[in-house]
KOLTISE-439248 format. One line per field, with one value per residue (C-alpha): chain; residue number from 1; x, y, z; residue in one letter. Coordinates in Angstrom, 2 decimals. Example, Ala and Ser with C-alpha at 12.3 -4.5 7.8 and 13.67 -1.06 7.14 Angstrom:
// residues 2
unit	c(A	A)
pos	c(1	2)
xx	c(12.30	13.67)
yy	c(-4.50	-1.06)
zz	c(7.80	7.14)
code	c(A	S)
This chain:
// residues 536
unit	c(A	A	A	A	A	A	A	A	A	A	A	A	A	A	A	A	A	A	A	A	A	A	A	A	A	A	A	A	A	A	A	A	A	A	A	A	A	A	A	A	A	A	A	A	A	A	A	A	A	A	A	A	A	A	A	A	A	A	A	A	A	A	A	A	A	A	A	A	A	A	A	A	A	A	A	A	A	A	A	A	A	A	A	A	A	A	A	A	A	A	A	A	A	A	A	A	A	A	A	A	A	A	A	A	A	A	A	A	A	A	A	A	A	A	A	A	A	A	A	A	A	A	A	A	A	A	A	A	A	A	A	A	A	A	A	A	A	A	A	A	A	A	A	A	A	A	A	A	A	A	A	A	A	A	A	A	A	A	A	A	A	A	A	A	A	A	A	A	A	A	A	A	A	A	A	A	A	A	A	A	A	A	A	A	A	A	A	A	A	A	A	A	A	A	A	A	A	A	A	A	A	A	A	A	A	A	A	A	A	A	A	A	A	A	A	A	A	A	A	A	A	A	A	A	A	A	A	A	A	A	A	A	A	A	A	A	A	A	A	A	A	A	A	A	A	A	A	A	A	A	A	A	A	A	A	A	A	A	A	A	A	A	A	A	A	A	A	A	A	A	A	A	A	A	A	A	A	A	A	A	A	A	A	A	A	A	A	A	A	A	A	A	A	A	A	A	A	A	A	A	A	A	A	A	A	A	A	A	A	A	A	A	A	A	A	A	A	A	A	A	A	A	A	A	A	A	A	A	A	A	A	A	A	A	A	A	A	A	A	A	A	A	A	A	A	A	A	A	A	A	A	A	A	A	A	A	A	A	A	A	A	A	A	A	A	A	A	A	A	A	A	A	A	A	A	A	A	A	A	A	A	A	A	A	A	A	A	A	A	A	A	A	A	A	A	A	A	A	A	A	A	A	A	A	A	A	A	A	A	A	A	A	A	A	A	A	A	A	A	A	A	A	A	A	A	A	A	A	A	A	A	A	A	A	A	A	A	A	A	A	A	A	A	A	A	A	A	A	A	A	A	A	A	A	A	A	A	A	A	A	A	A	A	A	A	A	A	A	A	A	A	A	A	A	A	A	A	A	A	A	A	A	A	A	A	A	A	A	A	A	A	A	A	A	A	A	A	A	A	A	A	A	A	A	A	A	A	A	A	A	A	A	A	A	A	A	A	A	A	A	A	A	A	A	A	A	A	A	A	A	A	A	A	A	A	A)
pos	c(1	2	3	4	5	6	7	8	9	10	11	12	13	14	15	16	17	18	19	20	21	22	23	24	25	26	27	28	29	30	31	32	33	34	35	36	37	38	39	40	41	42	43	44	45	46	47	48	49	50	51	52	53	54	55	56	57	58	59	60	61	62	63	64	65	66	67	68	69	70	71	72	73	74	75	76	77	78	79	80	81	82	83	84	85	86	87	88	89	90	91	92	93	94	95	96	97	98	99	100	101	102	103	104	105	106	107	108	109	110	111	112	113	114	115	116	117	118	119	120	121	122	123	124	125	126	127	128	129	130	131	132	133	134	135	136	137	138	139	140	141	142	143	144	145	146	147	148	149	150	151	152	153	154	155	156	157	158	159	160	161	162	163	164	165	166	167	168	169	170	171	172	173	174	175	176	177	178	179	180	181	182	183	184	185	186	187	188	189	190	191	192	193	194	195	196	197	198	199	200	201	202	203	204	205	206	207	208	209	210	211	212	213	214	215	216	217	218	219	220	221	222	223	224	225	226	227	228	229	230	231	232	233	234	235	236	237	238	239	240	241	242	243	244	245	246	247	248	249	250	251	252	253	254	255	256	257	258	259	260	261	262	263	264	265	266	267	268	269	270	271	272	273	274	275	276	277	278	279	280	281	282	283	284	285	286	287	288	289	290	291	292	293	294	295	296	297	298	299	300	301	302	303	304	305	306	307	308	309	310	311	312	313	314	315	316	317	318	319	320	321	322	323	324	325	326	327	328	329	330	331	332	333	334	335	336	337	338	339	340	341	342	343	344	345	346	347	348	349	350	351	352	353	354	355	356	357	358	359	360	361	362	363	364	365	366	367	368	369	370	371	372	373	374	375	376	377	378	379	380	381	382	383	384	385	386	387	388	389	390	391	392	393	394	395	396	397	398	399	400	401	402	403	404	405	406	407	408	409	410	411	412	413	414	415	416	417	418	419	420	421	422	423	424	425	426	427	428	429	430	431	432	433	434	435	436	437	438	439	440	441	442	443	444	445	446	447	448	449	450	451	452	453	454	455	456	457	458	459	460	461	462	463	464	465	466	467	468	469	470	471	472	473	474	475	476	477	478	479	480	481	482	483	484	485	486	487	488	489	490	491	492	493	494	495	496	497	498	499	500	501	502	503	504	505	506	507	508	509	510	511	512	513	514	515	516	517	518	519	520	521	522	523	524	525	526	527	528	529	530	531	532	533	534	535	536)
xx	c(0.00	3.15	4.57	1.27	1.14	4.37	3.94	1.12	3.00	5.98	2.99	1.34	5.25	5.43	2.20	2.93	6.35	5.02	2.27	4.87	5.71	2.06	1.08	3.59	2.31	-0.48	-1.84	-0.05	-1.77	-4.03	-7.26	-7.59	-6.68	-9.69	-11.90	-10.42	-11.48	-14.79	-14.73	-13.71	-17.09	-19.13	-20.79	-23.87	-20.76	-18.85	-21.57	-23.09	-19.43	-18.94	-22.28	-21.33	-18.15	-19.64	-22.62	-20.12	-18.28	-21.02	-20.80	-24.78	-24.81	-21.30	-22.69	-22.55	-19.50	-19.62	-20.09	-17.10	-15.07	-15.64	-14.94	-10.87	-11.22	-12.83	-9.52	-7.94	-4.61	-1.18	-1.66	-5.16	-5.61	-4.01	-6.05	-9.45	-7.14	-4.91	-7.82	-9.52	-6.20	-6.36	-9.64	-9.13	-6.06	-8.24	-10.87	-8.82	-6.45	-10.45	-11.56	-8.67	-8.51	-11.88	-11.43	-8.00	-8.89	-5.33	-5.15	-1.29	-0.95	-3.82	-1.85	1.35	-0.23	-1.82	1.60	2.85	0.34	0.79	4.89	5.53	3.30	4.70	4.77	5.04	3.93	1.17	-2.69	-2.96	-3.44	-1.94	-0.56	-4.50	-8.15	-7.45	-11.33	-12.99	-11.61	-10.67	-13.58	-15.77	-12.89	-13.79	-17.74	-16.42	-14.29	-17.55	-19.34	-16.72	-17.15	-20.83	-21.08	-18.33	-20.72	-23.55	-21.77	-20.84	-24.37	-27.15	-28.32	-30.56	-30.10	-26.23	-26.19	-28.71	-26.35	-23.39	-25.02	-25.98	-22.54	-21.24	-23.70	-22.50	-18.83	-19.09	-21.51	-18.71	-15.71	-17.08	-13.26	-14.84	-16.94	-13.20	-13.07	-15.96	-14.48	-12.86	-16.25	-15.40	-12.06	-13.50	-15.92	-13.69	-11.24	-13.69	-16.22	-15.30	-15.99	-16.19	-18.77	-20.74	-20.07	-23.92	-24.01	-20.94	-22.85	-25.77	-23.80	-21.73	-24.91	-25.73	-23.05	-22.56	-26.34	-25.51	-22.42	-24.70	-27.58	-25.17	-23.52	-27.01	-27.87	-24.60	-24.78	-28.81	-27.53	-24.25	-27.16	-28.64	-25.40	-23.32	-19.32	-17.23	-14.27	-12.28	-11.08	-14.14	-14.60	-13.57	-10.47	-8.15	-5.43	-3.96	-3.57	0.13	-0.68	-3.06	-1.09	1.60	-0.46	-1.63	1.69	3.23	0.31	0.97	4.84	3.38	1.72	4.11	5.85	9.40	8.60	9.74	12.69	14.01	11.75	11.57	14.12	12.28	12.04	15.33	16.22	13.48	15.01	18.59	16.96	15.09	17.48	18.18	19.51	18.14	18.72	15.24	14.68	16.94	16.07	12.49	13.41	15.68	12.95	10.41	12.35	13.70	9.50	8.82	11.66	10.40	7.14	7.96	9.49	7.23	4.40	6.17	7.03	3.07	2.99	1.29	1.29	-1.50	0.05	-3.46	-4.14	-0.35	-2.01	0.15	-2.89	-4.59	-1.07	-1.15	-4.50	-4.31	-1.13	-3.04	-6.37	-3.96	-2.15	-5.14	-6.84	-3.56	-4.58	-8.48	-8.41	-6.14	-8.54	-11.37	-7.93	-5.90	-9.22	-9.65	-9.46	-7.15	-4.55	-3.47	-0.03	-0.25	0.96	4.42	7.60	6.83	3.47	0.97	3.69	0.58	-2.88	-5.66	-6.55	-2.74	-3.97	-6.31	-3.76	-1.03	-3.15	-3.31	0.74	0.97	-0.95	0.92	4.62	2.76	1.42	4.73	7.05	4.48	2.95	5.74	9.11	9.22	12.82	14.43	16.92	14.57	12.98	15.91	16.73	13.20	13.42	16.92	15.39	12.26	13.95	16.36	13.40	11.29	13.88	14.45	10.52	10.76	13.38	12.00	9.00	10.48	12.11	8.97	6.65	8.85	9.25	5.46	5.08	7.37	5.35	2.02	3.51	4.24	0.28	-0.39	1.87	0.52	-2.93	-2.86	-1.06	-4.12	-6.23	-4.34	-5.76	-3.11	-4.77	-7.86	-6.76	-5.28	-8.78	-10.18	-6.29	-5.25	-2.25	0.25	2.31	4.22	5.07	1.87	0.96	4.28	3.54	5.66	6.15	2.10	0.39	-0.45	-3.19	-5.71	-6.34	-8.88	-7.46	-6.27	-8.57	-11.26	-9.51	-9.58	-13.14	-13.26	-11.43	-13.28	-10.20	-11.26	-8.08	-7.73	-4.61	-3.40	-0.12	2.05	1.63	-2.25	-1.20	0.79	-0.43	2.41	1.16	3.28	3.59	6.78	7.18	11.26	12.65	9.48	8.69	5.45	6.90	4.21	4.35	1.35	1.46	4.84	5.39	6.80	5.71	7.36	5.37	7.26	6.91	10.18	11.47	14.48	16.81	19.19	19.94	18.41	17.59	14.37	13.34	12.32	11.69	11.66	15.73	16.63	16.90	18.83	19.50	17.47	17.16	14.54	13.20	9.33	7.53	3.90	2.29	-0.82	-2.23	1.28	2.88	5.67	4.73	7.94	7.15	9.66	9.31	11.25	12.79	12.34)
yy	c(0.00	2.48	1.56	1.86	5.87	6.66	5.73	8.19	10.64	10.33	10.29	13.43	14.86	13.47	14.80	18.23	18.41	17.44	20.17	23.27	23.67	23.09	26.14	28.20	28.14	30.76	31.77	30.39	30.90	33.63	31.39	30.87	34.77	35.72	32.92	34.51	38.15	36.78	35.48	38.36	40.19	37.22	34.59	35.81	37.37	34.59	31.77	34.49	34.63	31.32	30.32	32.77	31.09	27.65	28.20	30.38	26.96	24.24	23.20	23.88	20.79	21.89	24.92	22.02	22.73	26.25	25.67	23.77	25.86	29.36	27.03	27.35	30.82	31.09	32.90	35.46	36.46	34.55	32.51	30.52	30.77	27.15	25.42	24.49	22.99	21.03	19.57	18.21	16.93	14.91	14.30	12.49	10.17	9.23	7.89	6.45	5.15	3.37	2.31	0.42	-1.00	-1.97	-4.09	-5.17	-5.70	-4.87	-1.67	-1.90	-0.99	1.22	3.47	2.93	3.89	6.88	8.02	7.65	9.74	12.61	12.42	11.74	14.43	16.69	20.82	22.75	25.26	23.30	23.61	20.66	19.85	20.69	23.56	24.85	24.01	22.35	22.08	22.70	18.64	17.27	17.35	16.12	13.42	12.70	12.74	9.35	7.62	7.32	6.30	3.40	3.01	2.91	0.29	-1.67	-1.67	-2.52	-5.89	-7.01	-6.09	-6.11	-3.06	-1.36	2.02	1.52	1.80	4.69	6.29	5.42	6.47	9.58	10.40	8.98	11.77	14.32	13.85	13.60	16.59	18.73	17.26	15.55	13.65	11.31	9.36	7.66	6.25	4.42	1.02	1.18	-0.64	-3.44	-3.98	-3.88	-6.38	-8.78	-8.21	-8.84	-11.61	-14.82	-14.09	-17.65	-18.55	-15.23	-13.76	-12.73	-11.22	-8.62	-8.15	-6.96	-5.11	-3.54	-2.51	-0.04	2.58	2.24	3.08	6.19	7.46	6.63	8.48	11.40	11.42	12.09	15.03	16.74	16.61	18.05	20.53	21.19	21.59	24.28	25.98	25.70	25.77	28.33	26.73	24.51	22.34	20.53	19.79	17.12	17.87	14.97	16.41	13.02	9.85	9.81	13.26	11.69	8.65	11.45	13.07	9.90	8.82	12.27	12.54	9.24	9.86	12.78	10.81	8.55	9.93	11.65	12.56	16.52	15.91	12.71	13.14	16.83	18.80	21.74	21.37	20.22	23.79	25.61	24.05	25.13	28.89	28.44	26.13	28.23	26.09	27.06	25.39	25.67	23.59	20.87	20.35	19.72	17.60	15.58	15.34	14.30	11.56	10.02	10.13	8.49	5.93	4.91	4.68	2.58	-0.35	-0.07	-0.62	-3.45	-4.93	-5.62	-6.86	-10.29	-12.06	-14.75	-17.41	-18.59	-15.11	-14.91	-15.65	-14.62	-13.96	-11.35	-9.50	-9.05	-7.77	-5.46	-4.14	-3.97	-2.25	0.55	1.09	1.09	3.68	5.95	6.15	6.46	10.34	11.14	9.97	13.03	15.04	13.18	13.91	17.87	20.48	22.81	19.99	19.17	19.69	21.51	19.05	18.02	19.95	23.32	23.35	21.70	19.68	18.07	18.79	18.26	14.80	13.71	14.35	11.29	9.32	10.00	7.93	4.90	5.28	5.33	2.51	0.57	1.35	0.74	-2.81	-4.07	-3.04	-4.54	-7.56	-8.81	-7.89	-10.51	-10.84	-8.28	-7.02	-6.15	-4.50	-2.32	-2.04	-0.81	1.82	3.34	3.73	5.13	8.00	8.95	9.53	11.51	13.58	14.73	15.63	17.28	19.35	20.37	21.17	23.68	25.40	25.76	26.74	29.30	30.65	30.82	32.41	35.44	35.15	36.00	38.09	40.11	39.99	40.81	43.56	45.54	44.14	46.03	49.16	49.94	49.73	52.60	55.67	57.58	55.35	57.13	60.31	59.85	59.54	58.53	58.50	56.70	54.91	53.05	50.10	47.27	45.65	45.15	43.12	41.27	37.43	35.88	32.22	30.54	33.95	36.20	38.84	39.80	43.61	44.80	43.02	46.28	48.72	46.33	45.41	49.15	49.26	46.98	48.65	52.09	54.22	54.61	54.08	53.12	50.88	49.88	47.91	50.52	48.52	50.27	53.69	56.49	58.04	60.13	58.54	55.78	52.74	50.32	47.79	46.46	44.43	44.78	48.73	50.23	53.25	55.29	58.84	60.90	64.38	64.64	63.33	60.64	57.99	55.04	52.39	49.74	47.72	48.69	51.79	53.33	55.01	56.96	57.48	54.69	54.32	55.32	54.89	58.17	57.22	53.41	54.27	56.85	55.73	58.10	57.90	60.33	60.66	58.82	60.32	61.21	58.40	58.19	55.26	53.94	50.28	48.52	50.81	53.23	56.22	58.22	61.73	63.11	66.07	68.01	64.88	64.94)
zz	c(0.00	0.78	-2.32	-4.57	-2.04	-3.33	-6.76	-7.15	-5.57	-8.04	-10.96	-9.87	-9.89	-13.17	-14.57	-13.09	-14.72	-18.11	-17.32	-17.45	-20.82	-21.67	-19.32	-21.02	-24.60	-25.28	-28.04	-31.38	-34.58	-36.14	-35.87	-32.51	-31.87	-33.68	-31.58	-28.41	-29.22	-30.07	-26.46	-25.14	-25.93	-24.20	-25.19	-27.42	-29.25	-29.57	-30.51	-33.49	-34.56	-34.62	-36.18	-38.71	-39.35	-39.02	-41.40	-44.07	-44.31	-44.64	-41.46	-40.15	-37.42	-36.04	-34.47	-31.21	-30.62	-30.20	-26.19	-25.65	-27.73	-26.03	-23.02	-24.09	-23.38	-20.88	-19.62	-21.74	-19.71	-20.08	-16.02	-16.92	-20.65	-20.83	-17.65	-19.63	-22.62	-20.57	-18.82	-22.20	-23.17	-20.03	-20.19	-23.60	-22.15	-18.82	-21.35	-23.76	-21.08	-19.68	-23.32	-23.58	-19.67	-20.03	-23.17	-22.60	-18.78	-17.92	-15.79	-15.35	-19.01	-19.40	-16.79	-18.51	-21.72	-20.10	-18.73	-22.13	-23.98	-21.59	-21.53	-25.42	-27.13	-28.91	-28.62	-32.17	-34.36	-35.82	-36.21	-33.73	-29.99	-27.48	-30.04	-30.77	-31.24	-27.89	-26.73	-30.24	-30.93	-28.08	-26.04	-29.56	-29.49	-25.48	-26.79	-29.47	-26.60	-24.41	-27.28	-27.32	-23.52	-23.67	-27.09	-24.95	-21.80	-24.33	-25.62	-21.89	-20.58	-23.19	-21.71	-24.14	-22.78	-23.47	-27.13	-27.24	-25.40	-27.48	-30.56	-29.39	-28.47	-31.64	-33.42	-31.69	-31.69	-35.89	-35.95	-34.13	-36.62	-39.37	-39.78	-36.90	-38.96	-40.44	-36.83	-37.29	-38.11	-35.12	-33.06	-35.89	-34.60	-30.52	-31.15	-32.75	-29.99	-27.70	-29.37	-31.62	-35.21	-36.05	-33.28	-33.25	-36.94	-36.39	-33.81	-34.65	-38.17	-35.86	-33.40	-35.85	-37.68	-35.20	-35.68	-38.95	-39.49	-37.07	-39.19	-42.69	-40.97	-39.75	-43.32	-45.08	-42.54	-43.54	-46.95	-46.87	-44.58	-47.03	-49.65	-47.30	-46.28	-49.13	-48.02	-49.26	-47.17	-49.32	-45.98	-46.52	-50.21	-52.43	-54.87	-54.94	-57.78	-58.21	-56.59	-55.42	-53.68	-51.52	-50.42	-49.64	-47.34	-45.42	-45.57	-44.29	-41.42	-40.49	-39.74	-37.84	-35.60	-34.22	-30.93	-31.78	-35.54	-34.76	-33.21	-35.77	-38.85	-39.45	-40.79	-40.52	-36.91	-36.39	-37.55	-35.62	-32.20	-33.79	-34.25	-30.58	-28.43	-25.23	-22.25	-18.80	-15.15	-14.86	-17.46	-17.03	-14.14	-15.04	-18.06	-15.29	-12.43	-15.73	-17.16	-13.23	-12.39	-15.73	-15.02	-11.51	-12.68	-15.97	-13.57	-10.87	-13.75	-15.04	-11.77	-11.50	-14.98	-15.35	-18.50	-18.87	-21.18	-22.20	-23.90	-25.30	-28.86	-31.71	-33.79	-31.04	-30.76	-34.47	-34.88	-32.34	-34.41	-37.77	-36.05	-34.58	-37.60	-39.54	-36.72	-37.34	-41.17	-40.79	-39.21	-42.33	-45.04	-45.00	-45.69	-48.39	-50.52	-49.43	-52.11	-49.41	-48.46	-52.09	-52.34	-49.12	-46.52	-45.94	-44.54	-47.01	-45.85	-43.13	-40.82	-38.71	-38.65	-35.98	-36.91	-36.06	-32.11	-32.70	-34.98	-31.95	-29.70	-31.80	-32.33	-28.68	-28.26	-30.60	-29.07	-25.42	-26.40	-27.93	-25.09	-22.67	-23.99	-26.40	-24.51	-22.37	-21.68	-19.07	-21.01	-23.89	-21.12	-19.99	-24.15	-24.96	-21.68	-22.78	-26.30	-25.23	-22.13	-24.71	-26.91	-24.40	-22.81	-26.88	-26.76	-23.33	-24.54	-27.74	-25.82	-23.13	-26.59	-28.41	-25.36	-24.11	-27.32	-27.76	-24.45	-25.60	-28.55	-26.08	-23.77	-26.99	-27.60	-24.05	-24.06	-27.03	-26.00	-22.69	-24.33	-25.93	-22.54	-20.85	-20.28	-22.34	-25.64	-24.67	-24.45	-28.04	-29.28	-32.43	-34.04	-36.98	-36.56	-38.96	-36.83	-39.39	-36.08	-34.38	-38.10	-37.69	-38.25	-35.67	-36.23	-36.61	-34.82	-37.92	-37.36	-39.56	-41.07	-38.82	-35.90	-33.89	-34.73	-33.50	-30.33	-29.87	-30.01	-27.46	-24.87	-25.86	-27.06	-30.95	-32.52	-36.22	-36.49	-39.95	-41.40	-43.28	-46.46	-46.22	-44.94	-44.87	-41.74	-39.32	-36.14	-36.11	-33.27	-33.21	-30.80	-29.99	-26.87	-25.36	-25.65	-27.40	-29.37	-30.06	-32.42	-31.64	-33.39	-33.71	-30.09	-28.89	-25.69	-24.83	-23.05	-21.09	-17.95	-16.94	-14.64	-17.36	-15.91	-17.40	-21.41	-23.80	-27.04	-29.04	-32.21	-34.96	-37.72	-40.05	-40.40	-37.67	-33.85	-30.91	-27.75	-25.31	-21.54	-19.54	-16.85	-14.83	-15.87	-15.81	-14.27	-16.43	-16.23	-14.99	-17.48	-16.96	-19.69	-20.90	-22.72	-25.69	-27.49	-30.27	-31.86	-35.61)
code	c(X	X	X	X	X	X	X	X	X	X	X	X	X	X	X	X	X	X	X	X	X	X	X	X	X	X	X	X	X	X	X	X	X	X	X	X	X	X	X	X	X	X	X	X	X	X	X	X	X	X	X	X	X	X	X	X	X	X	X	X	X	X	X	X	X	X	X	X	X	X	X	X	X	X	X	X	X	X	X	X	X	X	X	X	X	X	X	X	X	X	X	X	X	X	X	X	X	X	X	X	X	X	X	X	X	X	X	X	X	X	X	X	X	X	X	X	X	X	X	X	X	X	X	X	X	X	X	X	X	X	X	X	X	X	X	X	X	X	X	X	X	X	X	X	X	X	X	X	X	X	X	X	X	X	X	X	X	X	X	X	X	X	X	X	X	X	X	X	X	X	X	X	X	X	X	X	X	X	X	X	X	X	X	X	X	X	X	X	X	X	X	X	X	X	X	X	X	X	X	X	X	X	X	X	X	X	X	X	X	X	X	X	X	X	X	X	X	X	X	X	X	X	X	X	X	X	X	X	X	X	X	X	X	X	X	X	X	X	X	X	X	X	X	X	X	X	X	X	X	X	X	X	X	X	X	X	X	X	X	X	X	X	X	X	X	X	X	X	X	X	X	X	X	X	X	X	X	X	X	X	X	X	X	X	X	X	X	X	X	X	X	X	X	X	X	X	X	X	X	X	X	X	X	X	X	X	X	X	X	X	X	X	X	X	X	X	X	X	X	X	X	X	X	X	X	X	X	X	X	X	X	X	X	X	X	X	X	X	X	X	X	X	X	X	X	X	X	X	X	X	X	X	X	X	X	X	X	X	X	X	X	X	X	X	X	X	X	X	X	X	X	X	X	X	X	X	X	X	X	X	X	X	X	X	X	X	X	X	X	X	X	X	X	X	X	X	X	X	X	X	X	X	X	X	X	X	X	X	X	X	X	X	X	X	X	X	X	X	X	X	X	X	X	X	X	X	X	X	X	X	X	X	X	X	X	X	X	X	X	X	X	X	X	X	X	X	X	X	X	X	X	X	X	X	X	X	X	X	X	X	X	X	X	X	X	X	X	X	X	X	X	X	X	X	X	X	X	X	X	X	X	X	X	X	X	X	X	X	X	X	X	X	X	X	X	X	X	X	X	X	X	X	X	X	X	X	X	X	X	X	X	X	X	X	X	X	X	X	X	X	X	X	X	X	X	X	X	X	X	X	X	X	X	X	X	X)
């Protein structure tokens, strides 16, 4: 009982270390920027918006999902903006973790698979959990897992109430992502783990029925409703260019998937941590506590391992195998045959997309169920660990790099974000204002035109903010090493969080910087103000 007490202990250390660099991301591409302004008017907002955006691309019946994705942002600031998303990524390894415990009946490895999931995945640039669209797929993708759960309870039980159940969750998970209905084949591969095809070949064809008349049912709502709302999104329409593309896509996605793939099968990542790498103490020491926790948890797992020779059945290992590899392709399918990923995924283009979060789980399970079930020899054991801590201490690594660097990247928003809520900004009036820097894409964050201006709308100051492509305005606003440099008629104010002392630099004009003296700051909003005059 001690043991089993300080086991969870060393997990919860574990789990907490793996949490940091998910904490520290932010915001990290232009999408999910918009969907948290939208949330940052409130709800009614936020759901027209997304309606708007929902119905604009064909997609009437995935207006469902509109709750739990304003739940992501529910918190707008840099502390709690990543709490709701790191739950649902959680929340989708606890179920997946109990889908596969409760058909497997092992819950030894369904904890050491959980563990896994959680340590091995992968922090990047991409349009795909943890990175973004966090809650707008993962808790759809939590909605399909208890529709296994539930079809699972249905086969061991015959309880009618069950599969209605299951269904219904099975509905709604492919009306928030229509990509789900690819995972339907996957209640063909738990009945025949679970049932004898030879014995009861009827009773799967009946059992399987039932879902498969959901997804067909499902599929004939969305194309009526497609009918209705006609998609001007091209992410959802059919364009395969040729064959060979599409296999390259599947093919790409499903390296993607598999735990590792940034740090070994990317070279475009390999030179983003080159561009990024910044060693800390901090950091190493988490990476060390991490992988120590992960080690004493690995052998403690397998120290409770029991292997039932009766079930050792070369057949069963195999189609596991084959069901998981075939589950890492399925998500991948909807997009090999979209108009917008032809040509466009690979290492010039889409790296990973959202269905590889799904695909990851199915690689996971496949690297779990090896190392557990087939290494039976202790050596392979202590081969198959090495590998596999060499492996995640890469990923850990990688994943301090990338989340701190999206953190500046948000405490950049945040910074010219809360510039425009001071009281100076308001002051200024309805200005126009030219800023190339504010419209500075910066890694995945890019910002749309009327980004600013409307952002100033919603903090009540007026201000018209344009990229200097656009304009030709004199009030000017220029943002380096974390100062706001802002030109108001012919004046200039630097806004920074820091107390300058002294002579410093500040910036004229596109080509002409000097060096002026700082001095009687004015406090507004956390900011210290400084006031030049007479430079041009």
């Amino acid at each position: 009982m001690i043991k089993d007490k300080k086991l969870l202990m060393i997990g919860i250390l574990l789990c907490c270390m793996i949490m940091v660099p998910l904490f520290n991301q932010g915001i990290m591409c232009g999408d999910e920027l918009t969907t948290r302004f939208n949330a940052m008017n409130g709800f009614g907002f936020f759901l027209k918006s997304f309606m708007q955006e929902q119905l604009s691309k064909g997609r009437a019946l995935a207006i469902v999902v509109a709750l739990p994705s304003y739940l992501g942002f529910l918190f707008s600031g840099n502390e709690c903006f990543r709490v709701v998303q790191i739950i649902s990524i959680f929340l989708d390894v606890f179920l997946f973790s109990y889908l596969v415990n409760k058909l497997m009946k092992d819950k030894y490895f369904s904890i050491f698979l959980g563990v896994f999931l959680v340590a091995f995945l992968p922090i990047s640039f991409e349009n795909t959990a943890p990175n973004a669209f966090c809650t707008l797929f993962n808790f759809p993708f939590a909605f399909l897992l208890l529709s296994y759960i539930f079809f699972l309870d249905y086969i061991d039980n015959k309880n009618i109430s069950k599969i209605f159940i299951s269904m219904i969750l099975l509905f709604v998970a492919e009306m928030c992502y229509e990509a789900f209905i690819a995972l339907t084949p996957l209640y063909l591969f738990i009945l025949l783990y679970r049932m004898n095809i030879k014995q009861e070949f009827k009773k799967i064809v009946v059992y399987l029925s039932i879902p498969f008349f959901t997804s067909c049912l499902y599929l004939v709502t969305y194309i009526l409703c497609s009918k209705i709302y006609v998609s001007n999104y091209a992410g959802n329409q059919l364009g395969i260019s040729d064959i060979k593309g599409s296999i390259a896509i599947i093919g790409h996605l499903f390296k993607a998937a598999i735990p590792g793939f940034f740090i070994w099968g990317s070279d475009k990542y390999r030179f983003l941590l080159k561009i990024f790498w910044n060693f800390s103490v901090a950091e190493m020491f988490r990476v060390g506590i991490l992988v120590i926790s992960f080690i004493y948890v690995l052998f403690n797992l397998f120290g409770k391992r029991k292997l039932n020779k009766t079930e050792m059945i070369w057949k069963k290992h195999i189609g596991v195998i084959i069901s998981s590899i075939i589950c890492m392709i399925l998500p991948s399918l909807p997009i090999a045959v979209s108009e917008m990923y032809q040509g466009g995924v690979g290492e010039n283009g889409f790296v990973a997309l959202p269905v590889t979060y799904f695909s990851y789980y199915f690689a996971v399970l496949i690297i779990c169920y090896i190392v557990w079930f087939l290494l039976k020899d202790n050596w392979k054991i202590v081969m198959a660990a090495v590998c596999i801590c060499v492996i995640l201490t890469g990923i850990q690594f990688s994943n301090g790099v990338f989340s701190q660097e999206q953190n500046r990247n948000f405490n950049r928003l945040e910074q010219m974000e809360n510039c425009l809520k001071t009281d100076m900004f308001k002051w200024f009036g309805n200005t126009e204002f030219v800023s190339e820097d504010m419209f500075k894409t910066i890694n995945s964050m890019a910002f749309y035109d009327s980004y600013w201006t409307q952002f100033s709308a919603y903090c009540g100051n007026g201000a018209v903010i344009s990229n200097k492509e656009v304009s030709d305005k004199q009030n000017r606003i220029y943002y380096r090493d974390n100062k706001m440099y802002v030109w108001y008629n012919n004046e200039l104010y630097v806004f920074t969080y820091d107390t300058v002392m002294g002579e410093d630099l500040v910036i004229v004009t596109d080509e002409k910087c000097s060096f002026q003296q700082y001095k009687n700051p004015i406090r507004d909003h956390g900011f210290n103000i400084y006031h030049f005059q007479n430079l041009n």
